[in-house]
C-alpha positions in Angstrom: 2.2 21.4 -92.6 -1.0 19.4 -92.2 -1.7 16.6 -89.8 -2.6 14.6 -92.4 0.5 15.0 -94.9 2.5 11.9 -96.2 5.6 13.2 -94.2 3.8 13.2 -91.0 2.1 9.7 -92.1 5.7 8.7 -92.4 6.9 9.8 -89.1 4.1 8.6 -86.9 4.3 5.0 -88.4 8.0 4.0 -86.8 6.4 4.5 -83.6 2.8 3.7 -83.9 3.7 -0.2 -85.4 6.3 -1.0 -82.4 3.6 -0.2 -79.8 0.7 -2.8 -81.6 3.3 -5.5 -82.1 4.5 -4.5 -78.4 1.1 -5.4 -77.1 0.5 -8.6 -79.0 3.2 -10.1 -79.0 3.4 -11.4 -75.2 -0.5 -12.3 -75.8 0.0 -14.9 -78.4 3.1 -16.1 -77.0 1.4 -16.9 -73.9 -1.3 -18.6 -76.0 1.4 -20.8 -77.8 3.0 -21.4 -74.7 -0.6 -22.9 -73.4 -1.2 -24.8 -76.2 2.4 -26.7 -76.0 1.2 -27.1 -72.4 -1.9 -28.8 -72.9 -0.3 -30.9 -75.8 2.8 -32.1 -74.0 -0.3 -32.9 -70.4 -2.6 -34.6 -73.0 0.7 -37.2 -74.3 1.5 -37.5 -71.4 -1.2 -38.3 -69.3 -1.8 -42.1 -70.1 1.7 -43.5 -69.9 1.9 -41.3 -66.5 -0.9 -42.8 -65.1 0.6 -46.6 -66.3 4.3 -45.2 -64.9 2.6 -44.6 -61.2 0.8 -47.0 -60.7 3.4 -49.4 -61.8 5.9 -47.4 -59.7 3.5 -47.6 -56.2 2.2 -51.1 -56.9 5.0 -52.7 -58.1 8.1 -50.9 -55.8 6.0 -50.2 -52.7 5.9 -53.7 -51.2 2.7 -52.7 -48.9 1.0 -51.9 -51.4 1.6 -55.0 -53.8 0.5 -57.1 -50.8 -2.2 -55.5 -50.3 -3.3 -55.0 -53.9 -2.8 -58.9 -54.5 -3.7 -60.8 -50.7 -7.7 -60.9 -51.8 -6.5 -63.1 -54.5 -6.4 -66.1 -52.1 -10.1 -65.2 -51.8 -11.0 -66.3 -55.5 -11.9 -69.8 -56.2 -10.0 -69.8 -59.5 -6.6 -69.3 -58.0 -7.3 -71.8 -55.0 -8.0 -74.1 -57.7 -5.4 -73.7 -59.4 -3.1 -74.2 -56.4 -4.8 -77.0 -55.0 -5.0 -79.1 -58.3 -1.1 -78.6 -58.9 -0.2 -78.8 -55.1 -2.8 -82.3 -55.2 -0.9 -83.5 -58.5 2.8 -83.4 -57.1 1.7 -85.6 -54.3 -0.3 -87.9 -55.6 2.1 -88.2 -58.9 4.9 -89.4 -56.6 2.9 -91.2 -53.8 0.8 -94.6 -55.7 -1.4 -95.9 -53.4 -2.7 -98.4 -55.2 0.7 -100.0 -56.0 1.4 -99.5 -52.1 -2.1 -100.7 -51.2 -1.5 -104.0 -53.4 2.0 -104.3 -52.0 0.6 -104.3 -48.5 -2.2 -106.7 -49.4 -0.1 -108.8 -51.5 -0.3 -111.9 -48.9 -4.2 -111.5 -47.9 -5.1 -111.1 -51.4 -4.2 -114.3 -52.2 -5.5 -116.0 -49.6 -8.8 -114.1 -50.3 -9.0 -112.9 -53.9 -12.3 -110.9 -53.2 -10.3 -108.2 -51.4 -8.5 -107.4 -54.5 -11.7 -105.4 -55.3 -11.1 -103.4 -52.3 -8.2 -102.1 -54.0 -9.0 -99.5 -56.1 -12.0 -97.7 -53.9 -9.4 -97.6 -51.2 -7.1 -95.7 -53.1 -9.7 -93.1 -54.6 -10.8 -92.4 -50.9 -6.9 -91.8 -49.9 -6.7 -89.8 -52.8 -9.4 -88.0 -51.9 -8.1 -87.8 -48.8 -5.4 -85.8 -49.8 -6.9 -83.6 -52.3 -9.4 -82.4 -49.2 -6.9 -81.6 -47.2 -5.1 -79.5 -49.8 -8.2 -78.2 -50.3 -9.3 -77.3 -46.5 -5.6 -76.1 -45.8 -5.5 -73.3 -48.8 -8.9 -72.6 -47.9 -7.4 -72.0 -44.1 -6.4 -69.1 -42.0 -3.0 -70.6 -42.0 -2.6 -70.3 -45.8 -3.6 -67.1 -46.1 -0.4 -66.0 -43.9 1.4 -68.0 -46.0 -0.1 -66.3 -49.2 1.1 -63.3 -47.2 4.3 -63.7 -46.8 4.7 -65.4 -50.0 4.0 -62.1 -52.0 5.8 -60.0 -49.9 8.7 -62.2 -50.8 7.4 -62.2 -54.4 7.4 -58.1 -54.8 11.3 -58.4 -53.4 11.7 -61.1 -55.8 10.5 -59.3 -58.6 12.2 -56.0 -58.0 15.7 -58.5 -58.1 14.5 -60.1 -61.5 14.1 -56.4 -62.8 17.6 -56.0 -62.1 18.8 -59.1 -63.4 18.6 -61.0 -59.9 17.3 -64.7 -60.4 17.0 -65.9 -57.5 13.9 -66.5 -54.9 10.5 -67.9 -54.9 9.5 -66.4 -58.2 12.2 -66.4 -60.5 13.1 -66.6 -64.4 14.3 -70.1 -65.6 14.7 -69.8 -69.1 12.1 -67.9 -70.9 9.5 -68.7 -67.8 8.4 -66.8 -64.8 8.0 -69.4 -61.8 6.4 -69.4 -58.5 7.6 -72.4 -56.2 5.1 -73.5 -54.2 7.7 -75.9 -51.9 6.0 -74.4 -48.5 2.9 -75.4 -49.4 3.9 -78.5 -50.1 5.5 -79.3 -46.8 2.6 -77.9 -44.7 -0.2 -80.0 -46.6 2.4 -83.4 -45.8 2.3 -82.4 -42.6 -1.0 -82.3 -42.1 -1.9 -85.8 -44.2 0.7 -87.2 -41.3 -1.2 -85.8 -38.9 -4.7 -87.4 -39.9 -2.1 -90.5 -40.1 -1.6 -90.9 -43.7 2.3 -91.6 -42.7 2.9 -92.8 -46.5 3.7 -89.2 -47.7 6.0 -88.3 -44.7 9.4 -89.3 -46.8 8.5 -89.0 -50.7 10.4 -86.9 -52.3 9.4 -84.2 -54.4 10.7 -83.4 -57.9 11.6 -79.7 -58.4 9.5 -79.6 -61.5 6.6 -80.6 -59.2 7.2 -77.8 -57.2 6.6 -74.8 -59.5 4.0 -73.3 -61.1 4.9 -71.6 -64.4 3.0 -68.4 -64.0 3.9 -67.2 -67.9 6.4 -67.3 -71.1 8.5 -64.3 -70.8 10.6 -64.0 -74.0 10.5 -60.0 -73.6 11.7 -59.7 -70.6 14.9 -58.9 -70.7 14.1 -56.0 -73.0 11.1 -55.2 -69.9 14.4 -54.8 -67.6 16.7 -52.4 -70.2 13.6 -50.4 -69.7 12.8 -50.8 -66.3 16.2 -49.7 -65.4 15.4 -45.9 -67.9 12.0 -45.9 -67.0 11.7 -46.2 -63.3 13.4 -43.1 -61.7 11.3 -40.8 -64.0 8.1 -42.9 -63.0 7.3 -41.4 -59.6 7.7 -37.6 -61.0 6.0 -38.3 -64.8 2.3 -37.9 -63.0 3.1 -34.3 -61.1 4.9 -33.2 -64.1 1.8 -33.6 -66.0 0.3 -31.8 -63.6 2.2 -28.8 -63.4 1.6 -28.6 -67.1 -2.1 -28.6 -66.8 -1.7 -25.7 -64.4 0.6 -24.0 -66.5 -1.9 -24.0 -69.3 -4.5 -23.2 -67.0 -2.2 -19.8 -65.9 -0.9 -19.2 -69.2 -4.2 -19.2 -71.0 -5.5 -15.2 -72.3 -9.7 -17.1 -71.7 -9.0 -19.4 -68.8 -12.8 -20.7 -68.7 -12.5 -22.1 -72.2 -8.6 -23.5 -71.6 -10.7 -25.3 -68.5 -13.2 -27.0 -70.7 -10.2 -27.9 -73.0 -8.4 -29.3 -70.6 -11.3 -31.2 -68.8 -11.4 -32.8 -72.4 -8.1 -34.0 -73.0 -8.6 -35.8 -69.6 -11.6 -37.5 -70.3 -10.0 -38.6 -73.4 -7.0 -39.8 -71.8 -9.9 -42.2 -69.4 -11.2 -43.7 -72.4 -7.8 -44.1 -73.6 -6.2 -45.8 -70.7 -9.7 -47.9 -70.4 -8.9 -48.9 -74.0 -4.9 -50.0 -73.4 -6.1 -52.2 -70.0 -8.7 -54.0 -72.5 -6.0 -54.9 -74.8 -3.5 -55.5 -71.9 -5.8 -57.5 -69.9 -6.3 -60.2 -73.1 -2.5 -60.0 -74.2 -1.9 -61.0 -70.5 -4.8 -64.3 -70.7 -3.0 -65.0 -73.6 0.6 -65.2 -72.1 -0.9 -67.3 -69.4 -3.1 -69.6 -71.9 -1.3 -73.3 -71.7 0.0 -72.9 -68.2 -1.2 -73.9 -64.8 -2.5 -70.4 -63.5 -4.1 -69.8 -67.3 -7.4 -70.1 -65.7 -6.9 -67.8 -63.0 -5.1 -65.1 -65.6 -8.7 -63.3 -65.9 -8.9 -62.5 -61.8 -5.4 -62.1 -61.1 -4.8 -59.4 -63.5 -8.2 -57.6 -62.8 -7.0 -58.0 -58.8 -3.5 -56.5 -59.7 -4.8 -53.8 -61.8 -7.3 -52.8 -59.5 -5.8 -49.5 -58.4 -5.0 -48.3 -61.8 -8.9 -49.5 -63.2 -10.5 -47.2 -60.3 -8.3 -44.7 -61.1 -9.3 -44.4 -64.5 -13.0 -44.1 -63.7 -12.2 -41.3 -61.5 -10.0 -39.5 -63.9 -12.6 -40.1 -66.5 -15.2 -38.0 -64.0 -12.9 -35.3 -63.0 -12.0 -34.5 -66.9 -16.0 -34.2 -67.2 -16.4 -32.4 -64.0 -13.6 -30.0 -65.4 -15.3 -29.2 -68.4 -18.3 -28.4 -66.5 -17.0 -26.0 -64.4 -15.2 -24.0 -67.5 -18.4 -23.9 -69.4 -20.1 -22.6 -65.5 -17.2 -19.9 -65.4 -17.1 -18.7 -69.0 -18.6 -16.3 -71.2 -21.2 -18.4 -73.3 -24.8 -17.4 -72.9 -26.2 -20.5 -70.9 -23.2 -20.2 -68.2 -23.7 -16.7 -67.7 -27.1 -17.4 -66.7 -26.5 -20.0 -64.5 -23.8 -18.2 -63.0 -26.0 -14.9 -62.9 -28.9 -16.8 -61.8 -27.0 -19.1 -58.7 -24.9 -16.1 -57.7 -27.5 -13.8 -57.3 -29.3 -15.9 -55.5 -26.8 -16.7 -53.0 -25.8 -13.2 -52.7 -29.3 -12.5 -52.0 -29.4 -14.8 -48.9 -26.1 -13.4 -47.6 -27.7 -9.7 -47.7 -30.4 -10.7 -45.6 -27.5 -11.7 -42.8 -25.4 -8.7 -43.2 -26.1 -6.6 -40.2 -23.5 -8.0 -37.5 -20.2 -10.0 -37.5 -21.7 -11.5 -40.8 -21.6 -8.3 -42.8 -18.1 -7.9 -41.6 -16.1 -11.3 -42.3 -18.5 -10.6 -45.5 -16.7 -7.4 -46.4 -13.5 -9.4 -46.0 -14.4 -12.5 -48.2 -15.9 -9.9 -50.7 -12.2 -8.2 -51.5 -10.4 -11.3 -51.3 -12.9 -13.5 -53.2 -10.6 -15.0 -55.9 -7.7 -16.3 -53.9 -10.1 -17.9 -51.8 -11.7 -19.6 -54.3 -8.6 -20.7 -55.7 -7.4 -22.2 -52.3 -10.9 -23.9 -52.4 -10.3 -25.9 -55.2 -6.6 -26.2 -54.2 -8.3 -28.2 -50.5 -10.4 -30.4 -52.8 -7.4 -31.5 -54.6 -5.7 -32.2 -51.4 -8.4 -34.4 -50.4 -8.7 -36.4 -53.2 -4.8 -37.0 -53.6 -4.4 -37.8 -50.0 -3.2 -41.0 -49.1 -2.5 -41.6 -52.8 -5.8 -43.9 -52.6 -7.8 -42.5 -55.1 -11.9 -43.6 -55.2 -14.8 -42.7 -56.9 -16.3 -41.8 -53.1 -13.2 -39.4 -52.4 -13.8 -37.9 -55.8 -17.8 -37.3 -54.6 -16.8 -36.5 -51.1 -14.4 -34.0 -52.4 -16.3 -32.2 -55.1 -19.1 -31.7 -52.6 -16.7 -29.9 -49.8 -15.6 -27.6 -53.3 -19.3 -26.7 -53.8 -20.3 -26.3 -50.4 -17.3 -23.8 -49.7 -18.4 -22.3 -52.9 -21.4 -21.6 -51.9 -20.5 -20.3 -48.9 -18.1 -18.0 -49.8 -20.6 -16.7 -52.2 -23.5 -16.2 -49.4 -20.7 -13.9 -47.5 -20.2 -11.8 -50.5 -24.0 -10.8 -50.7 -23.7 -10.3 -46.8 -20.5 -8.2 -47.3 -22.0 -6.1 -50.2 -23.1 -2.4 -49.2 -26.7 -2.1 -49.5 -28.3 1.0 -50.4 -29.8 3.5 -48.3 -33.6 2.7 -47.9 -35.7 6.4 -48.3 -37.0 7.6 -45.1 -40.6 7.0 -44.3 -42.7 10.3 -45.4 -39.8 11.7 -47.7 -40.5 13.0 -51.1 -38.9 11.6 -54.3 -36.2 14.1 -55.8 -37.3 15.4 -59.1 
């Protein structure tokens, strides 16, 4: 019976088909389970970025005051202090009433002082309103700006869970700071430059907060609060992990790299997008209130971290997507890669006679776990500290090349060169 009859066609085909399908089928399943990777990273990426910072800015008390203690710094907010801090005294202390009181006798006597009246009371007035001005401008009020937000981050982690109490608290549908101290210290110090009138007014409670914004929402903000933060602090290295697991997964690596390098850029522009409309929904929830004129800096100052850390995730996406087109198969990487490679090899050959040659030899047959733990150091130094910057992004991409590079100058000096033809000898024919 031939080879070729329909009977041994027949036969052959049972176990010829299971071998193919064998082969393939753990190749595209690995593909699919890279792509559901890199989709689940990409959605993720944005509101794990918002859940961190929120999560290290928000919980971490050193943090928040550090993130917000410039804001004393900015004229806007000073203003804003010092106008409502100048207002509750001066709404419950008339000096002109008290200035006519106290002149009451001598005026009629001499009507002409009468006159005096009214420029004396502008200059006590302005009296006051420098000295609220020169003590929020002072050493001393910082420290008190200090320890006001520290109590403010405790304060707001208690009106998260439903605690109302404290210097900034919800009364009603409004979020409050009570600015009481600052009250107090700036009496103090009118007493001082002898301005005794001040020593016993009383102060309303309404005159003693500043209504930082309508809050209608919140108490759907704290529902989610309470589901949302214990996941927040693990969302970011989950997304992560699923980057990597692409990465792994991935049957063309290089080209999985430039795709992933693009989801990240586009996550950048996304999350630059979502502070643009946050920061103008957040002016517009301060519009009408006493601090609506600082709303601009103080929500710039508070979202600081997150803003730089868009910028540098912008970068890194596109530095990603230059390395996978570097390492893949297109014609312009391979020549860059050829071109670079060779040229570092070429210097390490010239230094591998010696000890050179022989941590060369080494680095040569464990090349690609090295330059895995090289780009492993270079995320290390950019995550450290959990302070992320555009200069740590530079700093760290330069130690990756540098490393690069030389672990690519000791392959060429670990290579084995070939035997150079002894002087006077004949070519084989």
């Amino acid at each position: 019976m031939s080879s070729d009859s329909p009977i041994t066609r027949e036969l052959r085909e049972p176990t010829d088909d299971p071998v193919v399908t064998t082969a393939d089928r753990p190749s595209r399943g690995r593909s699919i389970a890279a792509v559901i990777c890199l989709v689940l990273a990409g959605l993720l990426t944005t509101p794990a970025a918002v859940a961190y910072w929120g999560q290290r800015t928000l919980n971490d008390a050193e943090r928040y005051v550090e993130t917000v203690g410039p804001l004393i710094e900015s004229p806007e907010v000073q203003d804003v202090i010092a106008t409502r801090v100048t207002g509750a005294i001066q709404q419950q202390v008339d000096v002109e009433a008290i200035l006519n009181t106290a002149f009451a006798g001598v005026i009629d006597d001499r009507p002409r002082l009468e006159q005096l009246v009214a420029p004396l009371a502008a200059a006590i007035n302005g009296l006051v309103e420098r000295e609220v001005r020169a003590f929020i401008a002072s050493d001393e009020f910082a420290d008190i700006w200090v320890l006001a937000n520290t109590r403010a981050q405790q304060t707001l982690q208690r009106i998260l869970n439903g605690d109302d109490s404290g210097a900034v608290s919800l009364q009603g549908e409004e979020v409050v700071l009570d600015v009481d101290e600052v009250i107090e210290r700036v009496k103090e110090r009118l007493v001082a430059r002898g301005l005794t009138i001040v020593e016993n007014v009383p102060i309303p409670e309404t005159d003693r907060q500043i209504v930082l914004m309508e809050a209608p929402q919140l108490r759907q903000v704290r529902t989610i609060y309470a589901f949302s933060n214990p996941v927040a602090q693990w969302l970011l290295p989950v997304v992560g992990v699923l980057f990597l697991a692409a990465l792994v997964l991935a049957r063309r690596r290089p080209r999985m790299a430039v795709w992933i390098g693009a989801v990240v850029a586009a996550n950048a522009l996304l999350l630059a997008w979502v502070l643009s409309i946050g920061q103008q929904m957040f002016i517009n929830a301060l519009s009408g209130t006493d601090f609506g004129p600082a709303s601009r800096v103080f929500f710039d100052t508070l979202l600081a971290y997150l803003e730089r850390g868009q910028q540098v995730v912008l970068w890194l996406g596109l530095v990603i997507v230059l390395a996978g087109w570097f390492a893949g198969s297109n014609r312009y990487g391979t020549t860059a890669r050829t071109t670079i490679g060779g040229g570092l090899e070429s210097v390490g050959a010239r230094l591998g006679d010696g000890p050179v040659g022989g941590a060369g030899r080494w680095v040569a047959a464990n090349v690609t776990w090295l330059r895995v733990a090289v780009v492993a150091l270079g995320g290390v130094v950019l995550l450290w500290g959990n302070n992320v910057t555009m200069d740590r992004l530079w700093w760290s991409l330069a130690l990756v090349l540098g490393l690069l590079v030389v672990l690519q100058v000791l392959v060429g000096a670990g290579r084995p060169r070939e035997p150079t033809a002894s002087l006077g000898s004949s070519p084989a024919t």
